[in-house]
VEXTORSE-288194 format. One line per field, with one value per residue (C-alpha): x, y, z; residue number from 1. Coordinates in steps of 0.02 Angstrom, whole numbers, plus 50000, padded with zeros to 5 digits. Layout:
east = (X,...)
north = (Y,...)
up = (Z,...)
num = (NUM,...)
//
This chain:
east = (56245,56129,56242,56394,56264,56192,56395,56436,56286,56336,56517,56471,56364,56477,56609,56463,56453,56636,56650,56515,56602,56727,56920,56946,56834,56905,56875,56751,56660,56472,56452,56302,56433,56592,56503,56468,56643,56776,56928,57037,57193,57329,57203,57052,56941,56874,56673,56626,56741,56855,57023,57105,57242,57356,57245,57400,57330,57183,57165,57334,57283,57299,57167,57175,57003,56902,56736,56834,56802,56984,56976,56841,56949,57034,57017,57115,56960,56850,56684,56732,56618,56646,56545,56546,56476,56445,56408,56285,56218,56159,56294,56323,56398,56508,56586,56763,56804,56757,56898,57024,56958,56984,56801,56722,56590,56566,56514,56655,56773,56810,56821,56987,57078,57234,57335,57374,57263,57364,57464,57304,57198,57077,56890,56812,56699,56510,56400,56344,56283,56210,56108,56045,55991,55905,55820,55776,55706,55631,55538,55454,55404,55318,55215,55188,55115,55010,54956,54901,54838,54691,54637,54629,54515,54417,54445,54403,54228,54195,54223,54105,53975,53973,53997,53833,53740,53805,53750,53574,53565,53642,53493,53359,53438,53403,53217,53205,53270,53161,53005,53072,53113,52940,52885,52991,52916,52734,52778,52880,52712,52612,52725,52748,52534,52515,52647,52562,52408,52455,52575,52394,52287,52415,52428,52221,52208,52324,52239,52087,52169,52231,52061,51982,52128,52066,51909,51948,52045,51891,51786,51877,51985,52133,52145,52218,52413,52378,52232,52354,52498,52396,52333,52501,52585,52401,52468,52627,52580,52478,52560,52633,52534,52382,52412,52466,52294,52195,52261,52254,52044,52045,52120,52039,51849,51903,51930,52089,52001,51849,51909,51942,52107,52217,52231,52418,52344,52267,52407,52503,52383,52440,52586,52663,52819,52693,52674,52847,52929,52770,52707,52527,52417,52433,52235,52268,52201,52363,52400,52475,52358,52401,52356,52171,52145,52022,52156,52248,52113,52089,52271,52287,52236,52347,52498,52486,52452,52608,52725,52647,52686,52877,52906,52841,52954,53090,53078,53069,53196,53332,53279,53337,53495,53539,53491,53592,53729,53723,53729,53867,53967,53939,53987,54141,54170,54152,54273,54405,54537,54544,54644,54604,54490,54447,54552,54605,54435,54448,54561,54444,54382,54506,54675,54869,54999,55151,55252,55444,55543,55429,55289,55158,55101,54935,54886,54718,54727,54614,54592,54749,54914,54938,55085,55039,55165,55158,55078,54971,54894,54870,54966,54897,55047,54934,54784,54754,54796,54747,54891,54916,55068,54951,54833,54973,55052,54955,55121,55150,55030,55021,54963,54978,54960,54965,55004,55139,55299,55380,55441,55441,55343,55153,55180,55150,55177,55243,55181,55270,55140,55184,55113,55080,54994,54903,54877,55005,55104,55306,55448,55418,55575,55557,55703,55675,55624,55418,55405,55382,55387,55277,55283,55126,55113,54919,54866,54776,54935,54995,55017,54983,55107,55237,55179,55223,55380,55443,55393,55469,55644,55654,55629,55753,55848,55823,55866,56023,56096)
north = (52257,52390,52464,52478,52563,52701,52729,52749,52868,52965,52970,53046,53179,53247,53234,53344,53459,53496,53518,53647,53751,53862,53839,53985,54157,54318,54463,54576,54445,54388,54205,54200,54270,54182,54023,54088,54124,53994,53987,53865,53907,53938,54045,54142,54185,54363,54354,54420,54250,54369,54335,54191,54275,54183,54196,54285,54434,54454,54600,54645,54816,54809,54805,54654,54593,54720,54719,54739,54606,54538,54687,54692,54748,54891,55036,54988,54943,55099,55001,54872,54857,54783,54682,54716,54568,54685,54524,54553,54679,54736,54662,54836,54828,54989,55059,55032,55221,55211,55076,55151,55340,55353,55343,55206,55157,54942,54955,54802,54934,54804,54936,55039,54877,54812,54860,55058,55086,54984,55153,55237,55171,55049,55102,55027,54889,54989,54836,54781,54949,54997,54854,54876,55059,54982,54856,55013,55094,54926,54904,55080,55048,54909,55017,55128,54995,54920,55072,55140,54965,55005,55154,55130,54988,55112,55217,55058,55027,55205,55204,55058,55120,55312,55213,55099,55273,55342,55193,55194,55406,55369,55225,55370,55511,55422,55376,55552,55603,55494,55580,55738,55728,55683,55821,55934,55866,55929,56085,56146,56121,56193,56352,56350,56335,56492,56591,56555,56623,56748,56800,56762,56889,57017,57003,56998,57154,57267,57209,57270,57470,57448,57465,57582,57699,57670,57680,57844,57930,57878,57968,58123,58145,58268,58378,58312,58331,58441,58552,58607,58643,58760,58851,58857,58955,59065,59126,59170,59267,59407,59562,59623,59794,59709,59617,59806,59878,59752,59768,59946,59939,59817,59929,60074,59991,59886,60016,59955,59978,59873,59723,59613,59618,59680,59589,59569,59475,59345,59324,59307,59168,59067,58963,58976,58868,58724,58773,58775,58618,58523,58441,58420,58557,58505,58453,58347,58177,58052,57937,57795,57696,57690,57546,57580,57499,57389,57312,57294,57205,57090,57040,57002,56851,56759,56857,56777,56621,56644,56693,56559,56425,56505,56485,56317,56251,56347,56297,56105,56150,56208,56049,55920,56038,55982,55808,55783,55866,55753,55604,55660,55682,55526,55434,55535,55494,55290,55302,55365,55261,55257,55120,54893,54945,55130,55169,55327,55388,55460,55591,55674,55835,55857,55977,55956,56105,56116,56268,56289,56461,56607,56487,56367,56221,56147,55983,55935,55751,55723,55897,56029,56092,56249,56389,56552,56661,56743,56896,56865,56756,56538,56490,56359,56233,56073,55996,55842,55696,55520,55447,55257,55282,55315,55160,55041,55079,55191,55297,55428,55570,55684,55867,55947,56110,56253,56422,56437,56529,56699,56612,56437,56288,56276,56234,56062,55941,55778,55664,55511,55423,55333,55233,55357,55347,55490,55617,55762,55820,55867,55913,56025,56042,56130,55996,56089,56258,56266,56072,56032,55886,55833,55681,55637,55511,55432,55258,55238,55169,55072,54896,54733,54635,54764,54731,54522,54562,54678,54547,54395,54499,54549,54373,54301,54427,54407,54202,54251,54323)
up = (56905,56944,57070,56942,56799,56945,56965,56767,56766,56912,56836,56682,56751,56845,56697,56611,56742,56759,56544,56555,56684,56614,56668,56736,56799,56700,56791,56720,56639,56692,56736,56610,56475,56529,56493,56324,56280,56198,56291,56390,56509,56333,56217,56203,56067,56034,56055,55892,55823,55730,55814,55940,56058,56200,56349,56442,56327,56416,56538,56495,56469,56276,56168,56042,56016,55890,56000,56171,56247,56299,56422,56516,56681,56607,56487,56356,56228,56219,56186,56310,56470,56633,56760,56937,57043,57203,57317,57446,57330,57136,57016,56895,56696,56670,56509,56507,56504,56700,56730,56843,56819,57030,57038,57122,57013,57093,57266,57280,57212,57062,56933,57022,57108,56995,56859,56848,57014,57108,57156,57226,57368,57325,57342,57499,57483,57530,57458,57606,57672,57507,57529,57720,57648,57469,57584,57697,57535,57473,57653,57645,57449,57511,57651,57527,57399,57535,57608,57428,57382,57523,57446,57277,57311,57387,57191,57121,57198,57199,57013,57004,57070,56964,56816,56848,56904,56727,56621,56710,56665,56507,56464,56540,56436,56273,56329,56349,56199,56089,56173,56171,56010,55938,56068,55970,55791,55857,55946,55782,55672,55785,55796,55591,55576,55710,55634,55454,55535,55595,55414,55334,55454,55428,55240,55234,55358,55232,55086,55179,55236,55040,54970,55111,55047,54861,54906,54982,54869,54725,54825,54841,54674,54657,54497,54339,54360,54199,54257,54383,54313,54176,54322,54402,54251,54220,54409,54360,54222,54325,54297,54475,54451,54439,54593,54676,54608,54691,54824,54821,54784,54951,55034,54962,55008,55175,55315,55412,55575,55556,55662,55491,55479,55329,55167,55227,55366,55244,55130,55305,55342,55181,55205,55056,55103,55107,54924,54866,54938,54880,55021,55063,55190,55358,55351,55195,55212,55266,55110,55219,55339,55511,55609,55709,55885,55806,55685,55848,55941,55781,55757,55958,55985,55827,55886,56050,55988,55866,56027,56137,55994,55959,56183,56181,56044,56126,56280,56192,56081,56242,56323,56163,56179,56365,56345,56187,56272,56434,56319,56230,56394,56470,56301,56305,56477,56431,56302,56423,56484,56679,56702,56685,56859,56820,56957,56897,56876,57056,56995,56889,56933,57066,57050,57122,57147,57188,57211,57132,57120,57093,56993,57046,56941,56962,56877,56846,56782,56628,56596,56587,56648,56718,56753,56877,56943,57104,57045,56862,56742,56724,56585,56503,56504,56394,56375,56440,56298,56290,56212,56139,56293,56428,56356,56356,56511,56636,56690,56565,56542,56400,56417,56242,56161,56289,56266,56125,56183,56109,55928,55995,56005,56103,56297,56338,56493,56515,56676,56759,56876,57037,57161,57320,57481,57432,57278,57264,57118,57132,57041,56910,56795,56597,56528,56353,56313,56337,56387,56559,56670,56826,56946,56992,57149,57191,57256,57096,57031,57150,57083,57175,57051,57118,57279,57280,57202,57343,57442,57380,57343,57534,57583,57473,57538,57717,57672,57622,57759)
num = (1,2,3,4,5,6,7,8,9,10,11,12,13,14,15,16,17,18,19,20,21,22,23,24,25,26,27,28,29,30,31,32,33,34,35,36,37,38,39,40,41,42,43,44,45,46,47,48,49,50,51,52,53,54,55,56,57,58,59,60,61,62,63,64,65,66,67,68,69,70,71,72,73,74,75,76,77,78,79,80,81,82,83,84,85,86,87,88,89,90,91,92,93,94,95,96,97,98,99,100,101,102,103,104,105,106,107,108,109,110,111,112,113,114,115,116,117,118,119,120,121,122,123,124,125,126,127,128,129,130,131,132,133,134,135,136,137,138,139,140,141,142,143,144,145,146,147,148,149,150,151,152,153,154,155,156,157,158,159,160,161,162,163,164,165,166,167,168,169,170,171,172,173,174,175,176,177,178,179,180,181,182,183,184,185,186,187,188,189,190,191,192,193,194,195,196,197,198,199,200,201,202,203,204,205,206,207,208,209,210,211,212,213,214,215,216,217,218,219,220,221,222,223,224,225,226,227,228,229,230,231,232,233,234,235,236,237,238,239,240,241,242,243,244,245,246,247,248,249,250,251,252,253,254,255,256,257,258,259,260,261,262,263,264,265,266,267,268,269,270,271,272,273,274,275,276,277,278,279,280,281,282,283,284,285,286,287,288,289,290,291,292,293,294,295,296,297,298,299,300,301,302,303,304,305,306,307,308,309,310,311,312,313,314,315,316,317,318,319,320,321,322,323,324,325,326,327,328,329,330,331,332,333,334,335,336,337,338,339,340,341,342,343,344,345,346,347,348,349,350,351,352,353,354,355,356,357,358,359,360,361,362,363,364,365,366,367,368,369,370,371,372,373,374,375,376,377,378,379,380,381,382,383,384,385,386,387,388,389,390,391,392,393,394,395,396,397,398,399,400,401,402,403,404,405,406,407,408,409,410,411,412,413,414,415,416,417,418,419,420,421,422,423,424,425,426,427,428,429,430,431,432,433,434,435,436,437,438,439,440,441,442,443,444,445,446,447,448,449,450,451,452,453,454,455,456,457,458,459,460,461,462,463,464,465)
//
């Protein structure tokens, strides 16, 4: 009894099994989406449901089905596509339009066997040496990721390490700031009490020469502005023959040869310019105080305390300055993204060339982009960008706006990353007018992940054969 029900159970899995399997393979057709399709050895329905057709109709090189997909062997649909199963190898989905084009697209040569290419020479099946050569390609990705795996364990700890240096400087820095900081407080009164003294002697000390000049001119008093311009216009009244008689009885009673001097002599003597533009005799008494040596010796000491006071907050004042700005740069340099392990951190600071045509391109990661030619200026080609891409993946870098180009956009520079045994930049290209593109190969990004899965595909590989 329990024999016959392990039987009827076997039976009817394997009538299961054989329902589930389609009747028949259709070239062109996936085994993932043949089983999807409804069909049986007299008729086939389109996928999109729209339309049932005699299977004889399909791959008869006439499009029936509206989405294409009774043809997935020839060209008859245009949106149809075709799968190539390229045993041994990469199975490959083509658009129809490269069905029978005398191009071998399927390493199995699938896509130009049958129907109209029957007349040309098939294509030669090259699966099995396009795998030997991927598998040559897969073995040296696989150096390369181990190879780069070792040294960017080496960026990792390195990282660690100037990262816990930073935090300890950053936690210092602040300390410092805080005293500083109250240092600054006092050294700032201090300078605003000397320089008040020293405003305060200054205004007291020309009070002081004020009233000596007051003083002064008390003492000796200049005539009424009046009184002297009577006495001006009695002058100019004198009759000019008056003025010749006198000066003939002077000459008449002086002898000219007495040693005196003639009366031409003294009026010589007057400066009479001195008169007319108004100004004072040259041994007229200065009006304005000039500053005496003892004035000097009084003010000395408060102007050096003044100066001593300004230097020391200064000096204070520079020092906030540098500490403020070291902060600021090793915030800015935690809030960068260096990769899950800060393994790109490595890369800062350092620069890459590469030289194409008559230009070379440097690329200094984190910071810029740049152009020279062989004779002349860097052109700025971008700035270095930390984009939500970079974040989420860690292989696209964004250098934005450069230099802007002659009626054109600014200059800017587009970076694919790659696992590399070392750090070197390479093909340059400018896809679009004023944007260019960089690869950009370090160990920093090789990936252990990637790693295991070249790995485990060589040895599934290798158990295949």
């Amino acid at each position: 009894m329990r024999i016959s029900s392990l039987l009827i159970a076997g039976v009817s899995f394997a009538c299961f099994v054989f329902a589930a399997e389609p009747p028949v393979k259709i070239k062109g057709v996936s085994p993932a989406d043949l089983r999807a399709l409804k069909f049986s050895l007299e008729e086939f329905t389109c996928s999109d449901g729209s339309k049932t057709i005699p299977f004889a109709q399909v791959n008869d090189d006439f499009c029936d089905c509206a989405d294409g997909s009774d043809e997935p062997a020839t060209p008859a649909c245009k949106n149809g596509q075709m799968y190539c199963a390229n045993r041994g190898f990469s199975s490959k989905v083509i658009p129809s339009s490269q069905v029978w084009d005398g191009i071998c697209d399927c390493c199995d040569g699938s896509d130009e066997s049958g129907g109209r290419a029957r007349e040309s020479s098939p294509c030669p099946n090259t699966c099995k040496a396009m795998a030997a050569e991927a598998r040559k390609d897969q073995i040296q990705e696989l150096e390369t990721q181990r190879e780069g795996l070792k040294v960017k364990e080496q960026y990792i700890q390195k990282a660690r390490e100037e990262f816990a240096a930073k935090r300890t400087e950053l936690d210092s820095l602040k300390v410092r700031l805080t005293t500083l900081q109250a240092e600054k407080s006092v050294a700032e009164e201090t300078k605003k009490q000397a320089e008040a003294a020293e405003s305060a002697a200054r205004a007291q000390l020309e009070e002081r020469r004020k009233a000596e000049e007051e003083a002064k001119r008390a003492a000796n008093p200049e005539p009424p502005a009046e009184e002297a311009a009577k006495a001006d216009e009695s002058a100019d009244k004198v009759e000019p023959a008056h003025i010749d008689d006198v000066h003939t009885e002077a000459t008449d009673e002086v002898p000219r040869d007495d040693g005196l001097g003639s009366a031409s002599d003294d009026v010589d003597d007057f400066d009479i310019d001195d008169e007319e533009d108004g100004s004072a005799p040259k041994d007229a008494p200065a009006t304005a105080a000039a500053s005496t040596p003892a004035d000097d010796e009084e003010l000395k000491p408060l102007v050096d305390a003044a100066k001593a006071a300004r230097e020391a907050f200064d000096k204070i004042n520079n020092e906030v300055s540098d500490v403020e700005r070291n902060i600021k740069n090793i915030e800015e340099l935690f809030e960068s993204d260096f990769g899950a392990d800060k393994e790109f951190y490595s890369l800062k600071g350092q620069c890459f060339s590469v030289n194409a045509n008559e230009y070379t391109y440097e690329l200094c990661p984190f910071d810029k982009s740049t152009q020279k030619p062989r004779s002349g200026a860097n052109t700025l080609l971008g700035n270095w960008e930390q984009t939500d891409e970079w974040k989420s993946t860690h292989t696209k870098m964004t250098y934005s706006g450069g230099l802007r180009c002659w009626s054109g956009p600014d200059r800017s520079t587009k970076v694919t990353v790659a696992c590399g045994r070392d750090n070197r930049v390479s093909d340059p290209e400018e896809p679009s007018r004023c944007e260019y593109t960089l690869k950009l190969f370090t160990p920093a990004a090789c990936s252990k992940e990637h790693a295991m899965a070249l790995e485990l595909e060589l040895e599934t590989e290798e158990a295949d054969h």
